[in-house]
C-alpha positions in Angstrom: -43.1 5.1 19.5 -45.8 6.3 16.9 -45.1 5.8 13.1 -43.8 8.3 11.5 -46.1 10.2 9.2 -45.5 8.8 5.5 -47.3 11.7 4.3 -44.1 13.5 4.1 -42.2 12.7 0.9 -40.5 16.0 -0.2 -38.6 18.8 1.6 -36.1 21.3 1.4 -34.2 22.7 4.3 -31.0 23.9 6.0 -28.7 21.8 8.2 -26.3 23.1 10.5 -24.1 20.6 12.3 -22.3 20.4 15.3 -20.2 17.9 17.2 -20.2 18.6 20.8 -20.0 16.7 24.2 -22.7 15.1 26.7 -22.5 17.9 29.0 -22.3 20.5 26.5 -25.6 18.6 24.7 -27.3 18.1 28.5 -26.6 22.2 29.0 -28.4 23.0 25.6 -32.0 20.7 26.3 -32.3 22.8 29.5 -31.7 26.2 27.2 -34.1 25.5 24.7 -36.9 23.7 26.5 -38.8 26.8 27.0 -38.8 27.2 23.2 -38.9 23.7 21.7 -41.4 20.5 22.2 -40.0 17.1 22.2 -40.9 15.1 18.8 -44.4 13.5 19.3 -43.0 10.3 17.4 -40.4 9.8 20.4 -40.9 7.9 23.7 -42.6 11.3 25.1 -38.9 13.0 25.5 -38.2 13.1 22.0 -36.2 9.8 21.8 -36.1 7.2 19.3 -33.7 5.0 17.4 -32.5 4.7 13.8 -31.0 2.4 11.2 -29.5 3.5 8.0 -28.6 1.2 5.3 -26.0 3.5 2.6 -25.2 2.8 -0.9 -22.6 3.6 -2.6 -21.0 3.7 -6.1 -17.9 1.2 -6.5 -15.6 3.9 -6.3 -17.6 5.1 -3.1 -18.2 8.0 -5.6 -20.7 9.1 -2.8 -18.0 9.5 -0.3 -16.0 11.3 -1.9 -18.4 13.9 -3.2 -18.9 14.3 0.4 -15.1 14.6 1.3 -14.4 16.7 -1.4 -17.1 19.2 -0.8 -18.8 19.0 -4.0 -21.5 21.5 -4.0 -24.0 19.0 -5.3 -24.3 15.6 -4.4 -26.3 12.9 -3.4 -26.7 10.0 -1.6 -29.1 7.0 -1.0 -30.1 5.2 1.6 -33.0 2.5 3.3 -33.7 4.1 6.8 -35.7 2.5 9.9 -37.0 4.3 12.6 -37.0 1.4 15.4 -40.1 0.3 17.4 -40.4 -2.0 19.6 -41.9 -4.7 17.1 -38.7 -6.2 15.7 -38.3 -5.2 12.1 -39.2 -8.3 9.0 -39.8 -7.9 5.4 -43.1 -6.2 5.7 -42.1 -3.5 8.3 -42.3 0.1 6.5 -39.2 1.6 5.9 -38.1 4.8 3.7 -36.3 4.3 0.4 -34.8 8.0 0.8 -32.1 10.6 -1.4 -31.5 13.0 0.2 -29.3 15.6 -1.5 -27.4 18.5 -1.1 -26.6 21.8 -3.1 -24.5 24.5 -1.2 -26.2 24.7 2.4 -29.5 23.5 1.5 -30.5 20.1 1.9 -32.7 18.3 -0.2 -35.4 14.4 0.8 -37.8 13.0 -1.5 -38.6 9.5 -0.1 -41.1 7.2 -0.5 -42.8 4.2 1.9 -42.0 1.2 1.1 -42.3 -2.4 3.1 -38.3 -3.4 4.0 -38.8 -6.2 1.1 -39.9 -3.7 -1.7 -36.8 -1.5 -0.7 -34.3 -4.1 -1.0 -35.7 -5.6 -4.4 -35.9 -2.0 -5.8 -32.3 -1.1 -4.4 -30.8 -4.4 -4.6 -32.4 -5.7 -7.8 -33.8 -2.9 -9.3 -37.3 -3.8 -9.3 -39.7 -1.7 -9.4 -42.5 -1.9 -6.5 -45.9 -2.6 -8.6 -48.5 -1.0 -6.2 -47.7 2.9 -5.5 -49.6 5.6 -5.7 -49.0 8.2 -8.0 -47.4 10.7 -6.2 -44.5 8.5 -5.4 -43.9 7.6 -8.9 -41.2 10.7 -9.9 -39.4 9.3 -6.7 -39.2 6.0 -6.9 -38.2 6.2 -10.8 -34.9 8.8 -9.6 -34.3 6.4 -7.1 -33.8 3.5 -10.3 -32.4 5.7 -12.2 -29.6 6.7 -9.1 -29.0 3.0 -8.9 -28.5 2.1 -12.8 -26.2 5.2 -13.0 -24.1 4.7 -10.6 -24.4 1.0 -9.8 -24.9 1.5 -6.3 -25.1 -1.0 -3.9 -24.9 -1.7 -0.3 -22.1 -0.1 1.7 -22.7 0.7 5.5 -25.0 0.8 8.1 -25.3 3.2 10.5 -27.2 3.2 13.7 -27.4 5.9 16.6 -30.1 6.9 19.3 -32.2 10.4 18.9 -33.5 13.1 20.5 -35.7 15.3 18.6 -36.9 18.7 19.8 -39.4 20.6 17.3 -40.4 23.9 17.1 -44.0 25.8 18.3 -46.3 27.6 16.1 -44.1 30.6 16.6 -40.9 28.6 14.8 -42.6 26.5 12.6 -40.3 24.1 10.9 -37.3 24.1 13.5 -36.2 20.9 14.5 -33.0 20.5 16.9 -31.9 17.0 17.5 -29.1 15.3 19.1 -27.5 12.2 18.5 -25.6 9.7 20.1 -24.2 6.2 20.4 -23.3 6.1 16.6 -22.1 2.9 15.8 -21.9 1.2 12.5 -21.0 -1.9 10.3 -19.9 -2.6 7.1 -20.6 -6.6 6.7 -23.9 -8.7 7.3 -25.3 -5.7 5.4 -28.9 -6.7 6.1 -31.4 -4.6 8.7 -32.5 -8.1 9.8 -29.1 -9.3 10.5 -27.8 -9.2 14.5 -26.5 -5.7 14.9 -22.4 -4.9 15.0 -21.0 -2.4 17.6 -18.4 -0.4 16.2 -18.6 2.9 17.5 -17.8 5.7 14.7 -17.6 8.7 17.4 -16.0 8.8 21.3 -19.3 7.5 23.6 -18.7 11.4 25.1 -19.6 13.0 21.5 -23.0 13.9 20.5 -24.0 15.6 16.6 -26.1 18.7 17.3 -28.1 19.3 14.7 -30.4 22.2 13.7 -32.7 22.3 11.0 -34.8 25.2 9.6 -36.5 25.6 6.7 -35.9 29.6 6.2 -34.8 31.1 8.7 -32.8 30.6 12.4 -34.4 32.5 14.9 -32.6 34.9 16.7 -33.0 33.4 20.4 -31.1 30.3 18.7 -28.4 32.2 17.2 -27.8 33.8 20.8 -27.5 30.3 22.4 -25.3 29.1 19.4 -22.8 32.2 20.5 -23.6 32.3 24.1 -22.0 28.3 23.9 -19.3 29.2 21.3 -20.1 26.4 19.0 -19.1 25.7 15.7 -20.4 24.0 12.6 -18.4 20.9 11.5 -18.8 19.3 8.2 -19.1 16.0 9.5 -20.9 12.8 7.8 -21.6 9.4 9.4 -22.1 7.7 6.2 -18.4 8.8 6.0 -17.3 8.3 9.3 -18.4 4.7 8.8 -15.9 4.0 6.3 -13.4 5.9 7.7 -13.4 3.6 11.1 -13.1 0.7 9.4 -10.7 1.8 6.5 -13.0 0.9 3.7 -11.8 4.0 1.6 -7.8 4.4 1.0 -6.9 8.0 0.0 -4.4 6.3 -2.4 -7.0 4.3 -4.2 -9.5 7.3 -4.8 -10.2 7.2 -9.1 
């Protein structure tokens, strides 16, 4: 798998999510293969893997902004995008918030080798070499983790496939996710992974992601399948597996 581009840092854009099953997932790649390319930084269908390291308040304030549907909130995270090289300090990762207001979702992230990202999120250092652009990001990201004393909560892993749109629906990116699995000890990227599955191995997240607008031939497979949107986290569902979070002990 390529590297992702770091050139991206900032974007704004609508998520729709779905939970829906194998076959049901399998049924939708055939629809909208004449309409969608596979993500160039996949194996050459689109697939790739992905490891999330959440923070989290700790009154998993996070969580709860989440479960409680507060219009804004945010959340931080280290992610990975898995190659084949096994991931050390040096390997680049994202240092990424990615926020919400209403229905619009929110990522400004910045490079970083996986050493950097844990000093900054872990110590509060600040990286001493970055280039100027990345500066407003990497000082909200300090400033997220002195206000709220976040530290490390979860990881989540889970295989994707990414589908993107052509020139005629730029910005459309469909992707589908599956053996979600997660841990909440040895909360370390370089540590052996834990299995424990957040979601049935039958279940797959559909998500769609457009910058302005869905087009129409989408909305008519959305319908044609009867699907519905779910307000459904993994960050959350991580927790929830394992019991982290009591109701009873919310603040």
């Amino acid at each position: 798998m390529s590297t992702l581009s770091h050139s991206i840092r900032n974007f704004n854009r609508f998520e729709l999510k779905y939970l829906i099953t194998l076959r049901q997932a399998e049924n939708l790649r055939s629809s909208i293969s004449d309409y969608l390319l596979p993500d160039e930084h996949g194996n050459g269908n689109g697939h790739y893997s992905l490891s999330s390291l959440y923070f989290d308040s700790p009154d998993h304030s996070c969580y709860w902004e989440k479960m409680d549907g507060v219009r804004f909130r945010r959340k931080l995270r280290i992610r990975h995008y898995e190659t084949q090289k096994q991931i050390d300090d040096n390997t680049p990762v994202f240092v990424e918030i990615k926020q919400r207001y209403d229905k619009v979702t929110q990522k400004r992230r910045v490079s970083l080798s996986y050493q950097q990202a844990l000093l900054l999120c872990n110590q509060r250092q600040l990286p001493e070499h970055i280039v100027s652009i990345e500066k407003p990001v990497v000082q909200e990201i300090s400033g997220f983790i002195w206000q709220y004393n976040l530290q490390p909560v979860s990881i989540v892993r889970y295989q994707r496939q990414a589908f993107v749109g052509s020139d005629f629906d730029l910005g459309l990116r469909i992707t589908f996710d599956t053996q979600m699995s997660s841990q909440t000890t040895h909360l370390d990227l370089l540590e052996e992974p834990e299995i424990n599955p957040i979601f049935s191995p039958d279940q797959v997240i559909m998500e769609i992601k457009v910058n302005e607008r869905i087009p129409y031939w989408l909305t008519e497979l959305v319908a044609n399948h009867n699907l519905r949107m779910v307000r459904v986290s993994k960050y959350c569902r991580s927790l929830d597996v394992v019991k982290v979070v009591s109701p009873f002990l919310k603040s």
